[in-house]
N, C-alpha and C positions, 0 to 999 in steps of 0.2 A: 306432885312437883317433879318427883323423878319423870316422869312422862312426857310432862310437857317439856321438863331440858333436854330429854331425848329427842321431841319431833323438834325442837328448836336447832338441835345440833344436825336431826338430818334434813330438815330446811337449806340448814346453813349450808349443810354439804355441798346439797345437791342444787343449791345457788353455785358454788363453787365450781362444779361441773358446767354447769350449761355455761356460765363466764367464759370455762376452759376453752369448751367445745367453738362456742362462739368466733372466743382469739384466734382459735386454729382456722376455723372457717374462712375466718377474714384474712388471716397470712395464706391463706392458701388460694383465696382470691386476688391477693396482692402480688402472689409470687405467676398465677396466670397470669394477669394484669401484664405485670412486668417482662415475661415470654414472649408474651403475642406482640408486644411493644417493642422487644429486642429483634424479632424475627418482620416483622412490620418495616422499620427501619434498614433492614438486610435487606430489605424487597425494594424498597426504593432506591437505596443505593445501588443494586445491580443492575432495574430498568433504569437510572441516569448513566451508569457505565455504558450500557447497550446502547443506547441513544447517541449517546455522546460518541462512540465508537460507530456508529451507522452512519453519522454525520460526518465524523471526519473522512471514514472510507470512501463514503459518495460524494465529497467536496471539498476535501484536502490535499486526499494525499492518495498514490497507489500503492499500494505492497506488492510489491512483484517478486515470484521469484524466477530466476533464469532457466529453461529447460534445455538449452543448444547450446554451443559453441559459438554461437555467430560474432558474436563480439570479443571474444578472448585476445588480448589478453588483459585489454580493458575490464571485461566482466565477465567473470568464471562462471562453469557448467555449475548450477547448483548453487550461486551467491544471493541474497536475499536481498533485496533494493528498496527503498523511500524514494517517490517519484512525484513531486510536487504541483497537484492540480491548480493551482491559482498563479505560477511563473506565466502563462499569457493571456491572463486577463486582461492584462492592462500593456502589453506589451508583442511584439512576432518574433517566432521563434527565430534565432540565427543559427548561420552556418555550423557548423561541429557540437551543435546541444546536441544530445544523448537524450532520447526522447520514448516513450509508452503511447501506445497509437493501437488502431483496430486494424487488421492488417485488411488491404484495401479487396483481397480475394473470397475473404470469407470474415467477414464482420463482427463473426463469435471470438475471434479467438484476437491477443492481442501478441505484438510485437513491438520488440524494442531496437531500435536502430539509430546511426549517425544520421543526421540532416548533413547532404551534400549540396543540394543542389535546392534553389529558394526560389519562389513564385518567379517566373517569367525570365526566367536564367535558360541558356542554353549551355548544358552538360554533354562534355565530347569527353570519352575514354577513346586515348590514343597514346599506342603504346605502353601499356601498363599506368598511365598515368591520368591524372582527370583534372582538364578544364572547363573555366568557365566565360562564355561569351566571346569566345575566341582568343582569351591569355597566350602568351606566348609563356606564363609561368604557370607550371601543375600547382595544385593544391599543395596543402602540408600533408604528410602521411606518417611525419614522427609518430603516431597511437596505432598504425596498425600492425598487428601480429608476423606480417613474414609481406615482401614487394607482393603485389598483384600482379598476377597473369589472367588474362582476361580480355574477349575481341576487343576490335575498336567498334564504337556505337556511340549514337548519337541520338539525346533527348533534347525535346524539347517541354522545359517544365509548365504547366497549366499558371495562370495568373493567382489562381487561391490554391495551390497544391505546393507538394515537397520531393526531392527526391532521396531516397535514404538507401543506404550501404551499412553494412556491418563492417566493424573493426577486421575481422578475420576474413578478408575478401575472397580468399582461397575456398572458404567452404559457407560461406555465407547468402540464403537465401534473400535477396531484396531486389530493390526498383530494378533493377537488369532484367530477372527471370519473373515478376509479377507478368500477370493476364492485367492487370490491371496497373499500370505503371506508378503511377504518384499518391499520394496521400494527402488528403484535404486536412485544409487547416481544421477544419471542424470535429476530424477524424483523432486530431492529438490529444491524448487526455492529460500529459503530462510530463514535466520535464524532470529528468534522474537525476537526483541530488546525492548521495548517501548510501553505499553497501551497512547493511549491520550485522549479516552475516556470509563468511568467507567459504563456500561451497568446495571451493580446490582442497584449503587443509581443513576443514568442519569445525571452526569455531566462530566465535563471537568476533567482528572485526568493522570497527565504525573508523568507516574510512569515507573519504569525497569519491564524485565519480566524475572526469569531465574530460 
């Protein structure tokens, strides 16, 4: 009797054990389970971030940030710019947008400049100052950095092109000194909406640009 309650109790034991062993196997299955499910979840969240972020860069919007001076003091050496790819979808660009374009000399590299002068305008700098179509009145020039000095010259703009100047006319690379004078509509990727960061003092600065 003693023997047989002894194999009964290590029976029982060793029932008890393998139960143990079991529960543990199975939480330890459960707690994979639930890892690979946590980290699974991580991975799709991040390719819809990237997606969503690939989409918007190629069809929204630009992120620019400024490397020159051309525009100051509209837009600082170093400010970080939102530049709105669907403003002429549906609409042409006007005179004083502030605009992101492929710069017409070499097609890698983009610029940012004023629209002065619009499809089939004739642009006369005379005197420091710029008409259009023969005005006997210059343009506005309230947004630019310091008067212009600069020949007199005379464009004539393409029926699908633009003519663009920077704010800072003084040291400003555009339509004057291109090899290649105007800029096709086709060449704008985008019009400036938004500084979000201020390059002059180095902070955070959600400000309009126009």
């Amino acid at each position: 009797n003693n023997k047989s309650e002894e194999i009964e109790e290590i029976d029982k034991v060793s029932g008890e054990v393998i139960e143990e062993k079991e529960a543990e196997e199975k939480e330890a299955v459960t707690k994979s389970q639930s890892v690979m499910k946590e980290i699974w979840d991580w991975v799709k969240t991040i390719v819809v971030a990237i997606v969503c972020a690939v989409f918007i860069t190629q069809f929204v919007i630009v992120n620019a940030r400024v490397p020159s001076a051309s525009m100051e003091t509209t837009i600082m050496t170093g400010d970080r710019l939102i530049a709105n790819r669907l403003s002429y979808k549906f609409s042409d660009p006007k005179r004083y947008d502030i605009v992101v374009f492929k710069f017409p000399d070499d097609e890698s590299v983009l610029y940012i400049k004023r629209i002065i002068g619009l499809p089939g305008e004739k642009v006369t700098i005379r005197d420091n100052q710029v008409y259009i179509n023969d005005s006997t009145t210059p343009l506005d020039t309230s947004f630019l950095h310091e008067p212009m000095v600069t020949e007199d010259a005379t464009y004539y703009v393409p029926d699908d092109s633009y003519f663009m100047m920077g704010d800072n006319r003084n040291s400003s690379l555009d339509s004057r000194y291109w090899k290649n004078t105007y800029v096709a509509k086709d060449k704008i990727l985008a019009k400036v909406i938004f500084r979000y960061y201020d390059g002059f003092n180095g902070n955070i600065d959600f400000s309009l640009i126009h």
